[in-house]
N, C-alpha and C positions, 0 to 999 in steps of 0.2 A: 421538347426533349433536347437535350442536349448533346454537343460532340463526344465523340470518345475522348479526345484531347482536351478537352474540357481540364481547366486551370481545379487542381488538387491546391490541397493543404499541403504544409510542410513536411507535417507527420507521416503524409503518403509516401512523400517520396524521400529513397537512399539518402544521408547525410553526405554534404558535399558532391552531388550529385555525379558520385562517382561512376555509378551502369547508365548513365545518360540518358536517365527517364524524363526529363525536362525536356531534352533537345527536339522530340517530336513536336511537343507544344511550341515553343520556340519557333520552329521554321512556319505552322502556320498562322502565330502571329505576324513574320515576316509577311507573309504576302497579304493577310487581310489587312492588317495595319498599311500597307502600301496602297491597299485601294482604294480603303476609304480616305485617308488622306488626299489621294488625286484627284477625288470627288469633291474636296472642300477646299476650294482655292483660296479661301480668309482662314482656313487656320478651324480644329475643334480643341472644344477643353478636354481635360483627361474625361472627366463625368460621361461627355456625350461618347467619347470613345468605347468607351466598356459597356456603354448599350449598346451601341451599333454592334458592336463584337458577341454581344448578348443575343441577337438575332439572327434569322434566316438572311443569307445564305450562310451566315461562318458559324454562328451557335459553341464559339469556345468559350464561353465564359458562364457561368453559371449563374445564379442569385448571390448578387454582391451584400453583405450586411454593411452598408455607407455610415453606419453608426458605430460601427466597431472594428477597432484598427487592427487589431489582430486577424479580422478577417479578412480585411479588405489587404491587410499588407501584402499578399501573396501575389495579387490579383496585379495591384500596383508594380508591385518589383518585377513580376516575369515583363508586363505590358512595357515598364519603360528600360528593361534589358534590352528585349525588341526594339525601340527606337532609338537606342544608342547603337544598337548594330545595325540597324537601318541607316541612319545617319552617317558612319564610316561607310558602309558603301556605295549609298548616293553622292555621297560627296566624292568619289573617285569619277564622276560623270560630271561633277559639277556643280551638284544640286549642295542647298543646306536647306536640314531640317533642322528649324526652331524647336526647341522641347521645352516646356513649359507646361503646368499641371492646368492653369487657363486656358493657352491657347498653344497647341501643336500644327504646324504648318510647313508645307515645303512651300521653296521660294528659287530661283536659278542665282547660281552665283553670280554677285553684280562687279566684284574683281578681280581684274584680268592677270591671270595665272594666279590666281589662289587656286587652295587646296578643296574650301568648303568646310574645311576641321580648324577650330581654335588656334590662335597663338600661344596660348597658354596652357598650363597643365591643366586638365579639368577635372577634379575631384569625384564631382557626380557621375562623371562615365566611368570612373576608375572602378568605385561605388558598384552600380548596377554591372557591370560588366563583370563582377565578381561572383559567380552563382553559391561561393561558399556562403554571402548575405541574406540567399533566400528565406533560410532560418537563424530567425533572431529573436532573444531575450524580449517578455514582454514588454519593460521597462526600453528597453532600445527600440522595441519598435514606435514606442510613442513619442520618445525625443524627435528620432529620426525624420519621423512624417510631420510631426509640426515642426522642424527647420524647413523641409520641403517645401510645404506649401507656403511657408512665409517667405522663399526666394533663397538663393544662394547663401550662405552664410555670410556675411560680412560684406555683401552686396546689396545695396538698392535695386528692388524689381524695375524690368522695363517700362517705361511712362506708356507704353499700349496696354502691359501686364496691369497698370494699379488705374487706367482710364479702365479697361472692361471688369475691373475688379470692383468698382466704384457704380457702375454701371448695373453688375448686379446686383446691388443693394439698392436701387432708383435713385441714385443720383445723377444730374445729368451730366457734369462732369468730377473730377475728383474735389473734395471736398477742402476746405480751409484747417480744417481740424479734426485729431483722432477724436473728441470728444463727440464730434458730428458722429462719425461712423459707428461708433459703440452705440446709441442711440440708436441710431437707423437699424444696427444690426440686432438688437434686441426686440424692436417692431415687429422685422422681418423674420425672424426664428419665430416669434410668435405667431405669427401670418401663415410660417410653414408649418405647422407644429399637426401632426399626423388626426389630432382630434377635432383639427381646423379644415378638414379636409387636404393635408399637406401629405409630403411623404421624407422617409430617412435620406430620400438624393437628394430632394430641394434642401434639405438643411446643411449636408454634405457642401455642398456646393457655396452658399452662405460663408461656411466656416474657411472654406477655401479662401472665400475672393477677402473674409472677414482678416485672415490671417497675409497677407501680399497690402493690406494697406495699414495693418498693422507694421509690418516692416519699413513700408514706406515713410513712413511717421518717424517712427525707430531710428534712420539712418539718413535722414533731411537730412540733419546737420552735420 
């Protein structure tokens, strides 16, 4: 059974989340998200996060449909609202939190008098930090989530981002060519494929790591 807090649809809640029916959920993402993070000193992908959070002790997240973006966008946007407000206040101690649909990790600041927060403006926190986004256009939510997972806009993924991405399709390192990976990843959808004994995360997950070396291709040159 699930939390009271338990992550709603959009429809549930107020537009523009003006009587701050979110904010309940919100704080105890804040703390679950902090714990399980502390527990995993290499870092989880979003996927493993939203089971962990699916589970005893926190139980805030309900049955995700990983097949369908419309359902799964809510789920998404609250979780990494939470770790962009995680991450401004960690980094007020020192810390930075890596955020990445791959791989999420704290790390201690390794330069002396940094803040832990960007030099740059950063669009994505701008983004999630905006709770007027929680509801979006169907059409906007599918652009949206496949720029996502294919890495920053107009940015190459991190060479750990497109090595574990690579990784989960059985490669042992990253590949020579997109042509490799379309390949592999069509195998592997088939390998996960629900009638194969697979499920909607394993393929989820596929289309993630499918999409971050996609970009990486993309933006070589």
């Amino acid at each position: 059974m699930t939390n009271s807090t338990s992550i709603r649809q959009p429809s549930d809640v107020a537009a523009g989340n003006n009587d701050g029916t979110l904010e309940p959920q919100i704080q105890h993402l804040l703390v679950a998200v902090e714990h399980e993070l502390r527990r995993a000193p290499d870092g989880v992908s979003e996927l493993s996060l939203i089971k962990a959070l699916q589970h005893a002790p926190w139980e805030l997240i309900g049955d995700v449909r990983f097949h369908d973006p419309e359902k799964l966008y809510p789920v998404h946007f609250l979780l990494f609202h939470a770790l962009y407000r995680l991450r401004d206040l960690l980094a007020e101690s020192g810390e930075i939190l890596h955020i990445s649909p791959l791989n999420i990790r704290l790390r201690p600041q390794d330069v002396v008098g940094g803040s832990g927060l960007p030099d740059e403006q950063d669009k994505l926190r701008e983004f999630y930090l905006d709770l007027s986004q929680y509801s979006l256009p169907e059409d906007a939510i599918h652009r949206m989530m496949d720029d996502f997972w294919a890495g920053r806009p107009g940015a190459r993924p991190e060479a750990s981002e497109t090595l574990a991405a690579a990784e989960s399709l059985g490669f042992d390192g990253v590949p020579d060519s997109f042509p490799e990976v379309k390949q592999r990843f069509r195998r592997a959808v088939m390998l996960a494929h629900p009638d194969r004994g697979g499920d909607t995360r394993s393929i989820q997950a596929l289309n993630q790591a499918f999409a971050v070396l996609k970009a990486h291709f993309q933006l070589a040159n």
